[in-house]
C-alpha distance (Angstrom), angle and dihedral (degrees) to the residues before:
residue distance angle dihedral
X1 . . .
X2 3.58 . .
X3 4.25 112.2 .
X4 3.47 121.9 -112.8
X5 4.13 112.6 -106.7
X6 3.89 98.5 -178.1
X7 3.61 109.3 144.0
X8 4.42 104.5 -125.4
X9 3.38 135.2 176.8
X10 4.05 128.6 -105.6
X11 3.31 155.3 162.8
X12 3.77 134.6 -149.7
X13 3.29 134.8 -156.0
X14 4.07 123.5 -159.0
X15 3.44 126.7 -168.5
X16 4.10 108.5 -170.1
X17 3.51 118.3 -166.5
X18 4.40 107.0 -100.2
X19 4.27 92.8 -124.5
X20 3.91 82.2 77.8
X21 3.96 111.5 102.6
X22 3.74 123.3 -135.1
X23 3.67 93.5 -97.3
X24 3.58 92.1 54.4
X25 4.02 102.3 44.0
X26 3.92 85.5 47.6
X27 3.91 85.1 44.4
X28 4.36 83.7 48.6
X29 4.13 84.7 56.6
X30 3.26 98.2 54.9
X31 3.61 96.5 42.7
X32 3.91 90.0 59.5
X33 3.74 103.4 40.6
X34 4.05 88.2 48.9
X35 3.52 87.3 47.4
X36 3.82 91.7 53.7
X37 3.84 89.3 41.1
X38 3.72 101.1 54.9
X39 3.66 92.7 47.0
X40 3.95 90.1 57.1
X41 3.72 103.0 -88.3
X42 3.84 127.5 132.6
X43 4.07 126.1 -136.8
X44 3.74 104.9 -133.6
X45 3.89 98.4 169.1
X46 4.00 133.4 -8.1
X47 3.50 125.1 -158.1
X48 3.61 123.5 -178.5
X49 3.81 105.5 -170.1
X50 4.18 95.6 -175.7
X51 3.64 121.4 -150.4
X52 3.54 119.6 -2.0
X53 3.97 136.9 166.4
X54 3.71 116.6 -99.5
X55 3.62 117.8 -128.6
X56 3.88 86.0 -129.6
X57 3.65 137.8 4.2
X58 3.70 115.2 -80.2
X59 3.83 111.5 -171.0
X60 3.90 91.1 -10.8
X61 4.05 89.7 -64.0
X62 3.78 119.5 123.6
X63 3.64 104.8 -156.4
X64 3.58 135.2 26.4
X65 3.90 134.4 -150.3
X66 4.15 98.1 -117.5
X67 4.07 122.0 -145.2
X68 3.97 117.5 -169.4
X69 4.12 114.5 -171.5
X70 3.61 118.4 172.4
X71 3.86 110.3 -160.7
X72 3.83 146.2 164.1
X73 3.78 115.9 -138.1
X74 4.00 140.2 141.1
X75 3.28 109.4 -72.4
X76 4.14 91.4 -110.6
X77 3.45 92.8 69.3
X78 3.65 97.7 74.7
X79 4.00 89.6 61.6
X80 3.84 91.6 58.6
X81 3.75 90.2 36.4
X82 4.39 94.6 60.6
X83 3.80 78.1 48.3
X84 3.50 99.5 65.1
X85 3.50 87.1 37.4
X86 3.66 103.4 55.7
X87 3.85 85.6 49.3
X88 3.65 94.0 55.6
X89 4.13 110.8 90.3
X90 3.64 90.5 -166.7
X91 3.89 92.5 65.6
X92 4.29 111.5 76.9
X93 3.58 90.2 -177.1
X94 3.81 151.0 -10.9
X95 4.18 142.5 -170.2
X96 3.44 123.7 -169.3
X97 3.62 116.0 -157.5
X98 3.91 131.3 -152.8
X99 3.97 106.9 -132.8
X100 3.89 119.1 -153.4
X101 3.52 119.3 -159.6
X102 3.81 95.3 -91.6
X103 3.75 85.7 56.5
X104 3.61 91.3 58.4
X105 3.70 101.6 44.1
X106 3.58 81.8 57.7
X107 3.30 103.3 51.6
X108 3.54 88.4 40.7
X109 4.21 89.7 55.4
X110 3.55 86.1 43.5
X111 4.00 93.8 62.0
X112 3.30 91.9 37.8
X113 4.28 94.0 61.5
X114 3.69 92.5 37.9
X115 4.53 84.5 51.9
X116 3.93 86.2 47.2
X117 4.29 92.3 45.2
X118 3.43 85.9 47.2
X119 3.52 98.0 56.6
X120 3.31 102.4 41.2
């Protein structure tokens, strides 16, 4: 069976564990959007939120430093993608979400306000 190379939308959601320094989180980024890159993906928007409180404890921790990439890709990318990830001890847990095309016009209005308020 041949795979499947149509191009979809996503977005993933890392949560890294809050021991890693700045360096290293920023060094975590990286490390994900290359990965997505060099296996024919494209970066439309990254959004590193930093630390944030959980909404429960995950592996006794309280907060967690939070990673948002929005991306386009074929859809067997995501397959080798939760690979690396479950590999990775620095990551306490991840979502990747499936974006239809209202999803990104919305996120795409949603950029564009926050651009415009921050301008202003």
């Amino acid at each position: 069976m041949a795979t499947d190379k149509k191009v979809q939308n996503y977005e993933l959601m890392v949560i890294f564990t809050p021991v890693l320094a700045e360096d290293d989180f920023k060094t975590a980024q990286k490390k994900y959007t290359d990965f997505i890159k060099t296996n024919g993906g494209e970066i439309v928007h990254e959004d590193a939120w930093g630390l944030r409180s959980l909404a429960y404890p995950i592996a006794k921790k309280t907060t967690g430093l939070y990673l948002v990439i929005e991306y386009s890709a074929p859809t067997d990318v995501n397959a080798k993608l939760e690979i690396q990830m479950n590999r990775d001890e620095n990551i306490m847990r991840h979502m990747v979400t499936s974006l239809d095309k209202f999803a990104v016009a919305y996120n795409n209005r949603k950029r564009s306000k926050n651009l415009t308020a921050e301008n202003a």
